[in-house]
C-alpha positions in Angstrom: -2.5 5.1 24.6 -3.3 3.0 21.3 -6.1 0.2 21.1 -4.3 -3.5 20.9 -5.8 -5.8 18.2 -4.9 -9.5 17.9 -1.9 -10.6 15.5 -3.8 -13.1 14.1 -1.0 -14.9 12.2 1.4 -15.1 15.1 0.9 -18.1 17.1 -1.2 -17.2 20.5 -2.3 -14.2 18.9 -0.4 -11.5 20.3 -1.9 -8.4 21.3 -0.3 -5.3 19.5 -1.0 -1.8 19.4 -2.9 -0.2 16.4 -3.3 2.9 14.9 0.4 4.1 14.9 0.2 6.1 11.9 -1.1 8.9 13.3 2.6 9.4 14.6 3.2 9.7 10.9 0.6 12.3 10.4 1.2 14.5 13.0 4.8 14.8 12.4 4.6 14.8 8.1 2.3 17.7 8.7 4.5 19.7 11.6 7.2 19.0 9.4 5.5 20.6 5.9 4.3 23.6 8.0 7.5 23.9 8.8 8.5 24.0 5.6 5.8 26.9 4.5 6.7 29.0 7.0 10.5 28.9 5.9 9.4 30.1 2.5 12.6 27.8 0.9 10.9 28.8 -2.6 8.1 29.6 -3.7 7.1 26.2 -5.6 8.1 24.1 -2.1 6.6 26.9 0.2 2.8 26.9 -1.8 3.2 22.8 -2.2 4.4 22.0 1.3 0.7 23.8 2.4 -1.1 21.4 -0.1 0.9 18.4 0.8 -0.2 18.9 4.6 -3.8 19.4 4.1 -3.9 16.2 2.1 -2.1 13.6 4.5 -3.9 15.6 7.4 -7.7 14.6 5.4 -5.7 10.8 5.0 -5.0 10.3 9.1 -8.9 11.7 9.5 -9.8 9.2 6.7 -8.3 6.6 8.2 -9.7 7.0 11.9 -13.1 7.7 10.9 -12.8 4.0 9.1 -11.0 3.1 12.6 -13.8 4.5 14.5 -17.5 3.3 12.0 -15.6 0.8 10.0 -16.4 2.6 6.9 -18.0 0.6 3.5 -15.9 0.5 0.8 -18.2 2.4 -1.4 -18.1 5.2 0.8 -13.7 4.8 1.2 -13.2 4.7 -2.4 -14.7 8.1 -3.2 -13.5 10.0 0.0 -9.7 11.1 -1.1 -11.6 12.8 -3.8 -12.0 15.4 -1.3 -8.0 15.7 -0.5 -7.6 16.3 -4.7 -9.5 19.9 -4.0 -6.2 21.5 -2.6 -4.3 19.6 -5.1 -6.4 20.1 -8.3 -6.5 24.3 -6.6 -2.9 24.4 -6.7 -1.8 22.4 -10.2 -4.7 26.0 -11.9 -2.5 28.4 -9.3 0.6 27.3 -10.3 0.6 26.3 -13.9 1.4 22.8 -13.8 2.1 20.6 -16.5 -1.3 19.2 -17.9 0.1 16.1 -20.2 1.7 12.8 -19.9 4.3 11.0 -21.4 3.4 7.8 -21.6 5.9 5.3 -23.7 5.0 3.8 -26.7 2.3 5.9 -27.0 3.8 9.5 -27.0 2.6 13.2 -24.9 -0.8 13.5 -24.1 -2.1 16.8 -23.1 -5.3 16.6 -20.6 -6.4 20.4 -21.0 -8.5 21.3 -18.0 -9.7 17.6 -17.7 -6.6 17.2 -15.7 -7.7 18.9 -12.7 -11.4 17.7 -12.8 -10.5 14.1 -13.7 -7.1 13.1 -14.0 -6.1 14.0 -10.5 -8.8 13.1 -8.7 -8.6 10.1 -10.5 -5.3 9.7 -9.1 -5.9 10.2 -5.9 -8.8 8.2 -5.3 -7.1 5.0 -7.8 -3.6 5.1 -5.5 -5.2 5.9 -1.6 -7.2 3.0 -2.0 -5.2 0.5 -3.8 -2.1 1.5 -1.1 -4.8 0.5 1.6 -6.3 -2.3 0.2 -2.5 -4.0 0.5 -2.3 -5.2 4.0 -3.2 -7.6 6.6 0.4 -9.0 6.9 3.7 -7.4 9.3 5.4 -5.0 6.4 2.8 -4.8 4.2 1.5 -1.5 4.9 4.6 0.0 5.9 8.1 -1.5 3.6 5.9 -1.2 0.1 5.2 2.9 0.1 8.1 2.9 2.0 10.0 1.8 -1.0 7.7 3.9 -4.1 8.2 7.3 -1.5 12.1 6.5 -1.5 11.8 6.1 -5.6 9.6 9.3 -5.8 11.8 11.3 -3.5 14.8 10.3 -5.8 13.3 11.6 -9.2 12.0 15.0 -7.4 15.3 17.0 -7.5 15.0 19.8 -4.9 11.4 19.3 -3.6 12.7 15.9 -2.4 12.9 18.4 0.9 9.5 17.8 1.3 9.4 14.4 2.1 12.7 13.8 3.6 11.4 14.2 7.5 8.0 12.2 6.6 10.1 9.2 5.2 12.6 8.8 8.4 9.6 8.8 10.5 8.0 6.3 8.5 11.3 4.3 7.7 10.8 3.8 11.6 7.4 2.6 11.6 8.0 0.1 9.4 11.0 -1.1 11.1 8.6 -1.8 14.0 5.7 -2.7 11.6 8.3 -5.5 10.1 9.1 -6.7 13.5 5.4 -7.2 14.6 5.6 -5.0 17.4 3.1 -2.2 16.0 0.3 -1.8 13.1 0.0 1.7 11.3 -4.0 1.0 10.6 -5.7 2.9 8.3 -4.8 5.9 9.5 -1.3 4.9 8.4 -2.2 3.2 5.2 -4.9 6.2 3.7 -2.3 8.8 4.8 0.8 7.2 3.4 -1.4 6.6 0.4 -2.5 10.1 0.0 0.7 11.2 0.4 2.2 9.0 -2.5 -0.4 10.5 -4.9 -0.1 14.0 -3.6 3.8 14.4 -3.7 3.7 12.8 -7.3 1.3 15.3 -8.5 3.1 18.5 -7.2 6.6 16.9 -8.2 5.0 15.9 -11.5 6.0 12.3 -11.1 2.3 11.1 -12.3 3.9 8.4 -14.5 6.8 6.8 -12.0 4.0 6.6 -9.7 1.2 4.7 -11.1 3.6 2.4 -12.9 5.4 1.8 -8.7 2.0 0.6 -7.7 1.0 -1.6 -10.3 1.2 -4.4 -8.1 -1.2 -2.3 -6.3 -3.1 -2.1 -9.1 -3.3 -6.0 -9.6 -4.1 -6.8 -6.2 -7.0 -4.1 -6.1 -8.5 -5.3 -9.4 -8.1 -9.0 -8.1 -10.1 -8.3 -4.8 -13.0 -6.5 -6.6 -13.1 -8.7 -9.5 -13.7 -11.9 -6.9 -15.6 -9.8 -5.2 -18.3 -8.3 -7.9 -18.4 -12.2 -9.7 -18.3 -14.5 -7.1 -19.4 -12.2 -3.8 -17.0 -13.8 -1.5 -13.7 -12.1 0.2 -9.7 -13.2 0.4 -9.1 -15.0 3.2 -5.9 -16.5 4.7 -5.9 -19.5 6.9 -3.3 -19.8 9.7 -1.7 -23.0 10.4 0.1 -22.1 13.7 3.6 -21.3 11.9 2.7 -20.9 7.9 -0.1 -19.4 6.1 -1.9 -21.4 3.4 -5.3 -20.5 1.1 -7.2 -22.4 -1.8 -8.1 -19.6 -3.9 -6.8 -16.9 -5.6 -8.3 -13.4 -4.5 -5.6 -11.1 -3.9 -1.5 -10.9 -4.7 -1.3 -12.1 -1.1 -3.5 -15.1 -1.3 -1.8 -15.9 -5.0 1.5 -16.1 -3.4 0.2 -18.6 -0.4 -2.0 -20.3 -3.0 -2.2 -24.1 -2.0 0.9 -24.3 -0.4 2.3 -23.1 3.0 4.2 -20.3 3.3 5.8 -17.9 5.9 4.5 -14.4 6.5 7.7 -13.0 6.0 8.4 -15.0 3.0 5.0 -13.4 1.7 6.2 -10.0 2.4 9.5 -10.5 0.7 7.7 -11.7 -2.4 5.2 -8.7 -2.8 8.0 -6.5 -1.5 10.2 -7.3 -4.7 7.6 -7.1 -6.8 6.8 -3.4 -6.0 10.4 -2.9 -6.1 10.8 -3.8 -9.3 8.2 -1.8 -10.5 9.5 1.0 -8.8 12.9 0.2 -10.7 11.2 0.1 -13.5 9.2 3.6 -12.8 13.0 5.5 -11.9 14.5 4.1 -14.6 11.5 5.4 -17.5 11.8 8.7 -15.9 15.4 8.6 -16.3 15.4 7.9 -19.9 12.6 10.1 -20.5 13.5 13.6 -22.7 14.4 16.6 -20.4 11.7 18.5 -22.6 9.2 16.3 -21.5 
């Protein structure tokens, strides 16, 4: 049923099936209509709507990229479609326009919020959650672990996401095992769905400091890139992986030495942990008021 593509850092290169997280789309967005249709309350009913149109425009993101392999100049703009239903439903419902942002103090977007911040947000986190990949776990354990830090900060619309992440705890159990890839159906949805559920759960903060490895690795790629033209690249050696330069957090971790792909997935997997840590805990010690 799913197109196999080579593991190319497994010796013999393996054929495994692609393309996965559709799985994950199609259930997330049964599950969310579910959710409207139960009319809970009235914050999760409107929001559960909103949260399936979103990861519904990520799974079609990601198989139209699937399907033309899509420039990046044309990817990085394309969630700002998915922040229309967002950006619709933070005027409808009145949500919170400011930030709290430490050391610095609350500052209050006014109506730049929904026609900048937001799609800011969705565009800055889809793509930086996509551009993350290329190794077994990758795509699948890191939002895996920022959803599960999200969810625990959201109080009551934690409902939301609860049948979303056991279907996608399960993907990445088989993701981590080498036995499926999500593709980029997987990674824009799951990515679209991190910015989405932080937005309506007014979690803007805790996210974007999760994903600052994200972040890193993004600004790494396009910074090599936009100076020197040239792409990251990992060379296989039959059992470890090994570069020469420095042009992602992936190929910073292998750089001039050889290293395990799980050992490179436990490395960049602690590091969005502990910024995830690092997110709950802020939130935790931010003022109720705020």
């Amino acid at each position: 049923m799913f197109p196999k593509v080579p593991d190319c850092h497994k010796p013999n290169r393996p054929l495994v099936s692609n393309g996965l997280g559709v799985i994950y789309v199609l259930f997330a967005t049964v599950y969310l209509f579910l959710m409207y249709s139960f009319e809970i309350e009235p914050q999760i009913h409107v929001s559960a709507l909103t949260l399936a149109a979103c990861v519904l425009f990520g799974g079609f993101m990601g198989l139209l990229d699937d399907w033309m392999d899509l420039k990046w100049r044309y990817k990085a703009f394309m969630p700002l479609i998915a922040a229309i239903p967002l950006a619709s439903l933070a005027l409808s419902a009145g949500l919170r326009t400011s930030m709290s942002i430490p050391f610095i103090g609350i500052i209050d977007f006014g109506v730049y919020y929904f026609f900048v911040i937001i799609p800011l947000i969705m565009m800055v986190v889809t793509n930086t959650v996509n551009q993350l990949g290329g190794l077994n776990g990758l795509e699948t354990i890191c939002p895996l672990i920022v959803l599960i830090g999200l969810i625990f900060l959201s109080g009551p619309m934690a409902i939301l996401m609860m049948g979303p992440l056991i279907v996608w705890l399960i993907l990445t159990v088989f993701n981590i095992r080498g036995k499926i890839f999500v593709g980029n159906s997987g990674s824009f949805a799951i990515g679209i769905t991190l910015a989405s559920f932080a937005i309506v759960t007014d979690l803007k903060l805790s996210l974007l400091v999760s994903i600052l490895p994200y972040v890193f690795n993004s600004a790494l790629i396009l910074l090599t890139v936009f100076l020197k033209g040239k792409k990251a690249c990992l060379s296989f050696d039959g059992k470890d992986l090994y570069c020469d330069h420095r042009r992602s957090l992936v190929t910073l971790v292998a750089y001039r030495r050889h290293v395990s792909e799980r050992k490179i997935v436990l490395i960049v997997t602690l590091l969005i942990a502990f910024s995830t840590f690092i997110a709950v805990l802020l939130q935790l010690l931010q003022s109720p008021v705020i």
